[in-house]
C-alpha positions in Angstrom: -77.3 -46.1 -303.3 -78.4 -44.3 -300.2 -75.2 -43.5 -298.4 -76.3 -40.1 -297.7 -79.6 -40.4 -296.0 -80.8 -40.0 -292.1 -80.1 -43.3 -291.1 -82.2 -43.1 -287.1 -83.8 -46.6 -286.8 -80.2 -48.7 -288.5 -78.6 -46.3 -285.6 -81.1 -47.5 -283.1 -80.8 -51.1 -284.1 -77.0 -51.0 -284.1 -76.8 -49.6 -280.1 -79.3 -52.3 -279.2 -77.0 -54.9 -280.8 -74.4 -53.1 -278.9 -76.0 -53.8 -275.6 -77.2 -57.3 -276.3 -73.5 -58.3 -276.9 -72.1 -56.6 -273.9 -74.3 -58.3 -271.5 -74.1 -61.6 -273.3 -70.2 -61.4 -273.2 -70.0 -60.0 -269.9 -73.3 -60.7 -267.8 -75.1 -63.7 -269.5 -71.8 -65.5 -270.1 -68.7 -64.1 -268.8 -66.0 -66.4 -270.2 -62.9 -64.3 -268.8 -64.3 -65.3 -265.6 -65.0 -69.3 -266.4 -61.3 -71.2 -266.3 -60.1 -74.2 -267.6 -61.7 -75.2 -271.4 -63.8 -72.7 -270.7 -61.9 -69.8 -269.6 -61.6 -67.1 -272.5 -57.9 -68.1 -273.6 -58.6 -71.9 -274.2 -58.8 -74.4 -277.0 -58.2 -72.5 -280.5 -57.8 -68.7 -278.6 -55.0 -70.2 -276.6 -53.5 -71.4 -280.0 -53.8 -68.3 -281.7 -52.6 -66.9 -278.3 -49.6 -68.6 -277.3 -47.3 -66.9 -278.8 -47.4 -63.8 -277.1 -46.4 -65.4 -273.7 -43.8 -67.5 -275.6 -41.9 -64.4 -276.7 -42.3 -61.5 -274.1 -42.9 -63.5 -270.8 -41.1 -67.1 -271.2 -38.8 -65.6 -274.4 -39.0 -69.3 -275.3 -40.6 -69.7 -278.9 -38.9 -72.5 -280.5 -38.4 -75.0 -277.0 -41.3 -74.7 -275.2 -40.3 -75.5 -272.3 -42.8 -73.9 -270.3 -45.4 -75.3 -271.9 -46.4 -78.1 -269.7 -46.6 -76.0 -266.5 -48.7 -73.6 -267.9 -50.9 -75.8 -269.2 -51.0 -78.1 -266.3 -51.9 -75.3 -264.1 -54.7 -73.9 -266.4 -56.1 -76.5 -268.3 -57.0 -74.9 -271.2 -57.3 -77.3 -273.4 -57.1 -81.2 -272.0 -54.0 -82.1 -273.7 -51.4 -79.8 -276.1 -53.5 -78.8 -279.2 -51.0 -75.5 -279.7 -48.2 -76.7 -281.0 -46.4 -79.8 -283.4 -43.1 -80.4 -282.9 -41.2 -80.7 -285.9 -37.6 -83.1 -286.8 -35.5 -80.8 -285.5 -37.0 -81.0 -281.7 -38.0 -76.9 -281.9 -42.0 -76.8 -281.9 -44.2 -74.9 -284.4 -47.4 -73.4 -283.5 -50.4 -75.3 -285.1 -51.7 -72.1 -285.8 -50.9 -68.7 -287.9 -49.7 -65.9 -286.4 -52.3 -63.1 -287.3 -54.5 -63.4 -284.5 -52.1 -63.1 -281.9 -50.5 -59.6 -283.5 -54.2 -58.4 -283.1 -54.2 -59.5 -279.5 -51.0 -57.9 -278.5 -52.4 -54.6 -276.9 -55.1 -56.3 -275.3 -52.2 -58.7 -274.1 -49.9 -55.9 -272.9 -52.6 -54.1 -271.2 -53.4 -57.6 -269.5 -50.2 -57.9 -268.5 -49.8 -54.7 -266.7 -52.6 -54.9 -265.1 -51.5 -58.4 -263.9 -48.4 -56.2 -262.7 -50.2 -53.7 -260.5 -52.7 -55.5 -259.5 -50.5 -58.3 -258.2 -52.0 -61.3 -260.1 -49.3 -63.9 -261.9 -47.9 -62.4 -264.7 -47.7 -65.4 -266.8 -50.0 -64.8 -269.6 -53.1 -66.9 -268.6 -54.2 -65.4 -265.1 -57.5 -63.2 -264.5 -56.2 -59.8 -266.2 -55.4 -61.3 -269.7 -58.5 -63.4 -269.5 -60.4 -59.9 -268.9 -58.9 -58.0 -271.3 -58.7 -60.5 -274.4 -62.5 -60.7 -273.6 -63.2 -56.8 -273.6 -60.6 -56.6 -276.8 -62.8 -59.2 -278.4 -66.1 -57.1 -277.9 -64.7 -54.2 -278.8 -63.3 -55.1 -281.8 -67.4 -57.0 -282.3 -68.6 -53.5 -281.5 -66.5 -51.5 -283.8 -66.8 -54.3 -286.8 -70.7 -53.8 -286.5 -71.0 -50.2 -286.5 -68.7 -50.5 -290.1 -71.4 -53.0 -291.0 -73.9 -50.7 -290.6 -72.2 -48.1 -292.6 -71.4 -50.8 -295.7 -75.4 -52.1 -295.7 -76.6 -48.3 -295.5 -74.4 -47.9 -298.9 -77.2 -50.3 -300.6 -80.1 -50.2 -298.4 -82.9 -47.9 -296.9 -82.4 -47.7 -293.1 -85.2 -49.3 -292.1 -84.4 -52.1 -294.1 -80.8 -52.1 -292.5 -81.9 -51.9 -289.4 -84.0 -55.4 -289.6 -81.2 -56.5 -290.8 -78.8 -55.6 -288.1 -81.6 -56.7 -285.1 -81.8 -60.3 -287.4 -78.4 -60.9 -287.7 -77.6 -60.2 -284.3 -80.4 -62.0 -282.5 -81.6 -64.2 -285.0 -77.9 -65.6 -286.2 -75.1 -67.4 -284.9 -73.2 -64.3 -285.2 -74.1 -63.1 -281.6 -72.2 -65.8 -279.6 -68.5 -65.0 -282.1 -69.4 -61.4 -281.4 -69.5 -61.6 -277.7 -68.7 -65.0 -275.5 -66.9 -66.0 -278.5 -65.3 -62.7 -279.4 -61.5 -63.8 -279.5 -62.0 -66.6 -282.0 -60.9 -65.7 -285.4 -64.7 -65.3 -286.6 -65.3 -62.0 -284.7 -61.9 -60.7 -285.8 -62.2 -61.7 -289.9 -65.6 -60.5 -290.0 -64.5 -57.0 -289.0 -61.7 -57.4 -292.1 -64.0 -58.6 -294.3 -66.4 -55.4 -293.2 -63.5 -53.4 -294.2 -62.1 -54.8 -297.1 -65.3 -54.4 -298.8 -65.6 -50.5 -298.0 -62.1 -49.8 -298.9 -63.0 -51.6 -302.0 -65.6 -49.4 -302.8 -63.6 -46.4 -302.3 -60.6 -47.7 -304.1 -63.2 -48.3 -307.5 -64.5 -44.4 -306.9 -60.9 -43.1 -306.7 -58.5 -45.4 -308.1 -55.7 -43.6 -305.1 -52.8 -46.2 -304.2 -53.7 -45.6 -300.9 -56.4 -47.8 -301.0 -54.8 -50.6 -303.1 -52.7 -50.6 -299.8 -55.3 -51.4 -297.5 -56.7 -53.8 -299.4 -53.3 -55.5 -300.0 -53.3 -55.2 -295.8 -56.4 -56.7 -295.4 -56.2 -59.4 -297.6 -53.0 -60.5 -296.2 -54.2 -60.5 -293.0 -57.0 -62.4 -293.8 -54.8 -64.7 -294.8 -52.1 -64.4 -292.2 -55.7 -65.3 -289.4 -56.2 -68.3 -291.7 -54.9 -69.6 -294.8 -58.0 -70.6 -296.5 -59.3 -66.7 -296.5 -57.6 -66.8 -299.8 -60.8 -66.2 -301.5 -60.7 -62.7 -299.9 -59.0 -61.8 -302.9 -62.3 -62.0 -305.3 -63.5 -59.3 -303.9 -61.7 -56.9 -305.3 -60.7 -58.5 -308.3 -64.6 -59.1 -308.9 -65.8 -55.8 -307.5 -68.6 -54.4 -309.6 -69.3 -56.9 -312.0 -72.8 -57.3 -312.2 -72.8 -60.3 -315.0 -70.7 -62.6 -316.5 -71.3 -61.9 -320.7 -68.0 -62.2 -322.4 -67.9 -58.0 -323.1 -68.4 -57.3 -319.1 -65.2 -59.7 -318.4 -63.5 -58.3 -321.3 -64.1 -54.9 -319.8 -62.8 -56.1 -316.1 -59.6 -57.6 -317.7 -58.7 -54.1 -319.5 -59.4 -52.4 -316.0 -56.9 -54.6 -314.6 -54.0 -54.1 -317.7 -54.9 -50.4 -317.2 -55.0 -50.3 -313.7 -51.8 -53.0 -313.1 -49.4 -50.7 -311.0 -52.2 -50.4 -308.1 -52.9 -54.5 -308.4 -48.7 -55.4 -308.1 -49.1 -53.0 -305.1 -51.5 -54.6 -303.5 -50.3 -57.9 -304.1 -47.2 -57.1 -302.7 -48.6 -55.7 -299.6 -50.5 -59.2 -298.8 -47.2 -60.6 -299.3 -45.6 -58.6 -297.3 -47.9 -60.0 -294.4 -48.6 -63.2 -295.1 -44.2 -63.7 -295.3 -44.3 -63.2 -291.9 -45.6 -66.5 -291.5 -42.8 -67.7 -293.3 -40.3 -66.2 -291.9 -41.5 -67.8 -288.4 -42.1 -71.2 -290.0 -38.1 -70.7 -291.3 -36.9 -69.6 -287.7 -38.4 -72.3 -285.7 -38.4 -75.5 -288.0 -35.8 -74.4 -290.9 -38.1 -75.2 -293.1 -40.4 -71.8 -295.3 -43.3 -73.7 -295.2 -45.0 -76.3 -292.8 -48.1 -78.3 -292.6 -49.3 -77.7 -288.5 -53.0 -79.6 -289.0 -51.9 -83.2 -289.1 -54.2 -85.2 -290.4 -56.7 -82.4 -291.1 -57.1 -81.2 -294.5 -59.6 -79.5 -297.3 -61.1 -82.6 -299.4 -62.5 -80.5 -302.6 -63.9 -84.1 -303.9 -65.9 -84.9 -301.4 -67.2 -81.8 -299.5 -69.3 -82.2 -296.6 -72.6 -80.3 -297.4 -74.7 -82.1 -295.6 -73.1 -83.2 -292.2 -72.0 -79.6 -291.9 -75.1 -78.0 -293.3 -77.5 -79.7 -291.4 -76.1 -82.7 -289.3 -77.6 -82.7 -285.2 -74.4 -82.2 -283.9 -73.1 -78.9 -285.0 -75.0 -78.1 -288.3 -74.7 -74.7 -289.2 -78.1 -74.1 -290.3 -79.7 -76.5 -287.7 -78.9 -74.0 -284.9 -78.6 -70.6 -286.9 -81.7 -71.5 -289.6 -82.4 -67.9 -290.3 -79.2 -67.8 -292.7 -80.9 -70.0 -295.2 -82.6 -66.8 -296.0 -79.6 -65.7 -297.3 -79.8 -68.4 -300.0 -83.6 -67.3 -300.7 -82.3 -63.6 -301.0 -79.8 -64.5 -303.6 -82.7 -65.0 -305.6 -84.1 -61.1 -305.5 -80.2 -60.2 -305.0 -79.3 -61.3 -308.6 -82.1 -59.6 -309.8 -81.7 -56.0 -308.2 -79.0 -56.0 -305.8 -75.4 -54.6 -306.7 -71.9 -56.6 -307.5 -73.5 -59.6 -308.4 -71.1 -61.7 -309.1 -68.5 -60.8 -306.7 -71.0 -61.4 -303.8 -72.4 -64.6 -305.7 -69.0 -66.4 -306.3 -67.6 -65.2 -302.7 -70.8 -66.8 -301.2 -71.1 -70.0 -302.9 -66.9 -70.8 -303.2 -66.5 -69.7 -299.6 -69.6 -72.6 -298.7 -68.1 -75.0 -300.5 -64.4 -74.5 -299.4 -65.8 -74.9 -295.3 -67.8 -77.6 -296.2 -64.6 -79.5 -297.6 -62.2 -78.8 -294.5 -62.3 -82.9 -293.5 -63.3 -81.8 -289.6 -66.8 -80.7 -290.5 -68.3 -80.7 -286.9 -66.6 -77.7 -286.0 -69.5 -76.3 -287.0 -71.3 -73.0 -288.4 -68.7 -70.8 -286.7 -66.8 -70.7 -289.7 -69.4 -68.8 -291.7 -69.8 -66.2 -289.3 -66.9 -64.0 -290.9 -68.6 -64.2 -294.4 -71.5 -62.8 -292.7 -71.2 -59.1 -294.6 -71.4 -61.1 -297.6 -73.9 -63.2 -297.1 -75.9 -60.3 -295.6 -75.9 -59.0 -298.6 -78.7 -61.4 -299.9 -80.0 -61.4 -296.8 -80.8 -58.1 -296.8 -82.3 -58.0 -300.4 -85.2 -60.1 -299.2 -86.0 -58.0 -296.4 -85.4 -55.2 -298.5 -88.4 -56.7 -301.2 -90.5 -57.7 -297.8 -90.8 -54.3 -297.7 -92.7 -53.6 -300.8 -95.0 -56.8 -300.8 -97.0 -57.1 -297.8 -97.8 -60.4 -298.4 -94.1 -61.3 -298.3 -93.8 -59.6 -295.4 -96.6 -61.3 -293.5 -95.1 -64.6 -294.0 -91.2 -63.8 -293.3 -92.3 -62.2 -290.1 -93.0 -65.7 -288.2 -90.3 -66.9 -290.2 -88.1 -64.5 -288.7 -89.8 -64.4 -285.1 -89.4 -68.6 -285.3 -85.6 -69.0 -286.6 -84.4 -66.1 -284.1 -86.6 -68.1 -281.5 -84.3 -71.1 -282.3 -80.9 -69.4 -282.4 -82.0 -67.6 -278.8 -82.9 -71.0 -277.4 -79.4 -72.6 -279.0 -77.4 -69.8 -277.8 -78.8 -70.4 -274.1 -78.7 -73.9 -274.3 -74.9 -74.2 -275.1 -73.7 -72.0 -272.1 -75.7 -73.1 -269.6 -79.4 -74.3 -270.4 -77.3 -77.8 -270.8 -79.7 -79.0 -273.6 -76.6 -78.7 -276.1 -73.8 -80.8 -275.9 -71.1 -80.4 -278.8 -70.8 -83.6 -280.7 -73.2 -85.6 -279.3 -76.2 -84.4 -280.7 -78.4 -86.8 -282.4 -81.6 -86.4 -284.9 -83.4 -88.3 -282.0 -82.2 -86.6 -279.2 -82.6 -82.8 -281.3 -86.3 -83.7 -282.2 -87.1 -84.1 -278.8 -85.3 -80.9 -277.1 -85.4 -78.1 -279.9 -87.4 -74.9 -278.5 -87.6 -76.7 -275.5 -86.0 -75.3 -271.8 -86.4 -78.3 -269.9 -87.2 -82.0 -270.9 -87.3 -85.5 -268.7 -83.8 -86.9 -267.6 -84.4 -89.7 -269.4 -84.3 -87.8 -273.0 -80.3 -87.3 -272.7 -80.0 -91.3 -273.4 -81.7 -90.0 -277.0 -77.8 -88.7 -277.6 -76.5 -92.7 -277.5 -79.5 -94.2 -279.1 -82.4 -93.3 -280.7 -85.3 -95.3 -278.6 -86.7 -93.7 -275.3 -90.4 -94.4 -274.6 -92.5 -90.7 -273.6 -95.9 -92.0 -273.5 -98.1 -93.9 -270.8 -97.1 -97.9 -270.6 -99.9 -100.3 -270.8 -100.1 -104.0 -269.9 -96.9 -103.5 -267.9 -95.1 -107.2 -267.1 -91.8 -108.3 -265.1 -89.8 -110.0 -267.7 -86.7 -111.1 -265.7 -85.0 -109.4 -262.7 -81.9 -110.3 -260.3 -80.6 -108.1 -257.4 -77.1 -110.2 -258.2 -77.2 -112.2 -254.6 -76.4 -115.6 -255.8 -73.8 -114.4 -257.8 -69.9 -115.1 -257.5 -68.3 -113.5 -259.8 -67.7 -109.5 -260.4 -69.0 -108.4 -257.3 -68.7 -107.1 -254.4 -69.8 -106.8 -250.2 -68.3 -103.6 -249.9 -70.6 -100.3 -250.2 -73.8 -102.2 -251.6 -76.5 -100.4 -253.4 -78.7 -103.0 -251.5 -78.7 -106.9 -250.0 -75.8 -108.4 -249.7 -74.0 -108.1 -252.9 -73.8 -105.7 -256.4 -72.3 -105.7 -259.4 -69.0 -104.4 -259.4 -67.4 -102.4 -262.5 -63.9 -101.8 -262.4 -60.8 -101.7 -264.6 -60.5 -105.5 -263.9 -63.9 -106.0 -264.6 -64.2 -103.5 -268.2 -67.4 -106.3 -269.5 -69.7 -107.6 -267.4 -72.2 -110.2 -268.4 -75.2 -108.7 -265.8 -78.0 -110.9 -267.2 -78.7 -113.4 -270.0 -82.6 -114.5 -270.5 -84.8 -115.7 -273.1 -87.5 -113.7 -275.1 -90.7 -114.8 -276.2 -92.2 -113.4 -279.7 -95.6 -113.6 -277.7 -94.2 -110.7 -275.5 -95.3 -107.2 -275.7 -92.9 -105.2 -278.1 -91.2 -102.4 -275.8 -88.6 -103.5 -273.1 -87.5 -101.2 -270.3 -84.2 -102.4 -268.9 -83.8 -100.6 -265.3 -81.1 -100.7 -262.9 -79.2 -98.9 -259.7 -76.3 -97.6 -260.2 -73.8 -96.2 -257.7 -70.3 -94.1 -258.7 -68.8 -91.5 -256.8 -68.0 -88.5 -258.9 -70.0 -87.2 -261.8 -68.3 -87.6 -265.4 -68.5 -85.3 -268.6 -66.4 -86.8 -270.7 -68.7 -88.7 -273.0 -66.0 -91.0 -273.4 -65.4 -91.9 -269.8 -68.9 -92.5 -269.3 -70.1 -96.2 -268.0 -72.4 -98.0 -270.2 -75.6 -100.0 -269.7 -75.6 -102.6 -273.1 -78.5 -104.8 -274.1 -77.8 -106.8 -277.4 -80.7 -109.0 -278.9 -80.1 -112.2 -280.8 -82.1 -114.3 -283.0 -80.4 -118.1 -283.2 -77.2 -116.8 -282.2 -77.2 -114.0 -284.3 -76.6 -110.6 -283.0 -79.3 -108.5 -284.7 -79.8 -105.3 -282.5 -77.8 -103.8 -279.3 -79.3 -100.8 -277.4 -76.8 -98.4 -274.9 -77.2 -95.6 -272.7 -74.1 -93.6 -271.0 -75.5 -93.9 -267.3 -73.3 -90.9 -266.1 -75.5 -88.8 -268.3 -77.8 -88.5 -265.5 -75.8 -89.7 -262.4 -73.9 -86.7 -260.0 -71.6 -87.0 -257.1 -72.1 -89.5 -254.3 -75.4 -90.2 -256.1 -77.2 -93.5 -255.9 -80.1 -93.3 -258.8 -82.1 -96.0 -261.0 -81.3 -95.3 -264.5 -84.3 -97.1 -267.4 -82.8 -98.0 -271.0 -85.6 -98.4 -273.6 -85.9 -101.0 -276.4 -88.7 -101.1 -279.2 -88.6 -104.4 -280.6 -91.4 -104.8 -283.3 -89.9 -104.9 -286.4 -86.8 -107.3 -284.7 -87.0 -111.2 -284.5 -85.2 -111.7 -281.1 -85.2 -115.4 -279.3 -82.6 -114.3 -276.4 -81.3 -110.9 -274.6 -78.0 -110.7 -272.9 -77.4 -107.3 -270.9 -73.6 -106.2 -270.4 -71.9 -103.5 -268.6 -69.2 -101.5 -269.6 -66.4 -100.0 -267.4 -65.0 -97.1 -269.4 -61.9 -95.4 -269.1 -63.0 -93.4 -265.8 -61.3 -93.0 -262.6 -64.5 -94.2 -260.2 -65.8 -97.9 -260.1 -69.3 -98.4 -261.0 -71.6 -100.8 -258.5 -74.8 -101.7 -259.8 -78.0 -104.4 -258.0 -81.0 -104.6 -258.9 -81.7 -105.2 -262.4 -85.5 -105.4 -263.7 -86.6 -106.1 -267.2 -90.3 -105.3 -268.2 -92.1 -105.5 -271.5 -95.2 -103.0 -272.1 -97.7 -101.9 -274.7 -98.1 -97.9 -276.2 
């Protein structure tokens, strides 16, 4: 162990990773700023939150009645996601109450400083954006300077201070420690940072005062989020370095020796974790409730792959670096320290998040195992050190992942190359490392054809600007002539063109068209649509869409091209539709062009 040595370069690397999160939360991104969905107290953070409002503001915790206005007026999230009302009318908060204990002096000091200052003292205005943001870095800045301290325990300092400098730019850590901060991630990571230290101490000492932190911790842990159950192997499996039937024999004595300190930790987590209950029992009658609906953990089936690797929210898709930490375990196991405490936590906590049914929510909820998983992370650096050769080719390996979770981080606060949930393999292949790409490539996120190459032997297929038409359209506002297509809540399928297709025809079709609406639209599922379906004797055997407001603003007119690659598809006959989603602006299209081309 090398808790005692000068540690200057981990000291360095920890006040660089100090500054990079400050300006990221605060400069780069400064979410208490933002409002609506993307204001700092919004979606989850406003769950966690509300019920600090509810009881010293609106002193209205069961009825809610000022829920609507509030939300109405802020928008946080775009309907109510806080709360489930139970049988007997009162509502229950959907989630635990831990969080929003932490946030209460951040809260109070928001809410004088909505006092003086004059702003609305209603929970969600300016202030108590600001200072749930700065409480959040604080609490990031604080949790890695412990972190420091715990991998200095096991590790050189230069070793530790890669480490830091990796896990900060290199991980998806860095967005939960600062734009992030006040999700729970930020918050358990600094509890698990501690729990492990007070661990250590309580194993060198065997005082009662540290069974009592870690009873503390443990139940907060759990009172943040239920499933941080497994917190408890830590201490219970703290020091074991193998499982041989002597070592466990050894570590169930220790325990039978050591029970007084075990009960009183226990009964310190239970101590917290009843406040849950006793809330549960005040507002629904009931000592236990089930706030996630349909949402559950489904241990048979666990998601490993979607939520490992999927395009839309893969955890180590966007922060790849961490599968390092599976490498390390390697070297870990064969020099590192509490094996099998760190080994167990690391692979049962995996497989626990990769059960929870909602697997898109994405690599976030890793983020708090981090001083875990750092663990065998740092052992590989920690060998890179002594084997240049290992070192040489970790370094591009390192500079490449960090490259990635840079680019990620930028991209999903403002580069607009990441959209949440509708990332796919096609679209992610042609916009990873990338800061800008054509317009065309968003329609990569509906389908997976769009041609990027020069078009060869280039032919008009079939093409109408909709004059001799009669039905669905309109003379009012025309893209151009007389008439265009009109899209509109009584016209939710329209049948724009149906034509023939020759086998002799070149193999790529580029479906084109002008499209007119008057507001932008987000909301991937209030997006118009632009359909082509393919038939071979009357059989549907391929349809190809594109969301046109992907790449349409306000008061824009713009010609939109869908792609279709048609060579390993018989096809005797193409119809093209449009779709009027559930949006508040008609659609008006003219001048449809089909054209088949070579590569």
């Amino acid at each position: 162990m090398h808790s005692h040595q000068k540690s200057k370069w981990s000291l360095y690397a920890c006040l660089f990773g100090f500054v990079v999160m400050a300006f990221t939360s605060f400069v780069f991104y400064p979410r208490w700023k933002k409002t609506g969905t993307e204001a700092t107290i919004s979606y989850d953070v406003s769950g966690y939150y509300w019920y600090l409002p509810s009881i010293f503001i609106y002193h209205d915790l069961k009825g809610q009645g000022f829920k609507e206005a509030v939300r109405n007026k802020y928008e946080m999230t775009p309907d109510f996601q806080q709360m489930v009302q139970q049988p007997n009318g009162n509502y229950v908060m959907k989630y635990t109450a831990g969080m929003s204990t932490l946030y209460l002096p951040f809260f109070a000091t928001g809410h004088a400083a909505a006092q003086i200052s004059g702003a609305p003292t209603d929970g969600f205005s300016a202030p108590y954006q600001f200072f749930m943001q700065l409480g959040g870095l604080l609490v990031a800045i604080f949790g890695l300077w412990q972190f420091r301290r715990l991998l200095l325990i096991f590790y050189d300092d230069k070793v530790v201070a890669v480490s830091i400098l990796l896990m900060v730019i290199g991980s998806n850590y860095l967005p939960y420690a600062s734009i992030n901060a006040s999700m729970t991630h930020n918050w358990l990571f600094v509890l698990y940072v501690l729990l492990i230290l007070t661990t250590i101490r309580f194993y060198d000492t065997f005082q009662v005062k540290y069974a009592v932190y870690i009873g503390l911790l443990v139940g907060y842990a759990i009172f943040i989020r239920p499933s941080e159950l497994i917190a408890c192997l830590i201490p219970l499996l703290w020091g074991l370095e193998d499982i041989k039937p002597a070592t466990i024999l050894a570590r169930v004595r220790l325990l039978f020796s050591k029970f007084k300190l075990f009960v009183v930790a226990a009964l310190c987590a239970v101590a917290i974790v009843s406040l849950q209950l006793v809330y549960w029992k005040y507002a629904s009658g009931h000592w236990l409730v089930y706030s996630y609906g349909d949402q559950h953990l489904y241990f048979r089936s666990p998601n490993f792959y979607n939520y490992t690797l999927s395009a839309q929210t893969g955890w180590l898709r966007y922060s790849p670096i961490m599968v390092l930490a599976f490498v390390g375990l390697f070297p870990f196991l064969r020099n590192g320290k509490n094996k099998v405490a760190v080994t167990v936590f690391f692979l049962l906590n995996y497989y626990v998040v990769c059960s929870w049914s909602i697997w898109w929510f994405g690599g976030r909820a890793m983020v708090q195992s981090y001083p875990i998983l750092m663990m065998p992370f740092t052992a590989l650096i920690d060998v890179a050190f002594s084997k240049k050769w290992l070192w040489a080719v970790l370094t591009p390996v390192y500079a490449l992942f960090s490259y990635v979770a840079i680019w990620f981080l930028y991209q999903s606060h403002g580069g607009g190359l990441y959209e949440a949930n509708t990332m796919t393999d096609a679209y992610f292949n042609r916009v990873i490392g990338r800061w800008s790409v054509p317009p065309k490539f968003k329609f990569l996120k509906d389908q997976t054809e769009v041609f990027d190459g020069t078009q060869t032997s280039k032919q008009l297929v079939f093409e109408t600007g909709f004059e001799n038409d009669t039905a669905n359209v309109t003379t009012d506002s025309v893209i151009s002539g007389t008439k265009s297509i009109l899209v509109s809540p009584k016209n939710k399928y329209v049948t724009a063109a149906t034509f023939k297709w020759s086998n002799n025809i070149q193999k790529w079709l580029e479906i084109s068209a002008d499209f007119k609406t008057d507001h932008s639209e987000n909301d991937v599922w209030k997006m118009h649509e632009l359909i082509a379906d393919f038939y071979f004797q009357g059989k549907l055997r391929k349809t190809n869409m594109i969301r046109v407001n992907r790449d349409i603003g306000d008061w824009e007119t713009k010609r939109l091209p869908m792609y279709a690659h048609l060579d390993t598809v018989q096809v005797d006959s193409v119809v093209v539709k449009l779709y009027f989603a559930e949006n508040i602006d008609i659609m008006r299209v003219d001048n449809l062009k089909v054209y088949s081309f070579s590569e």
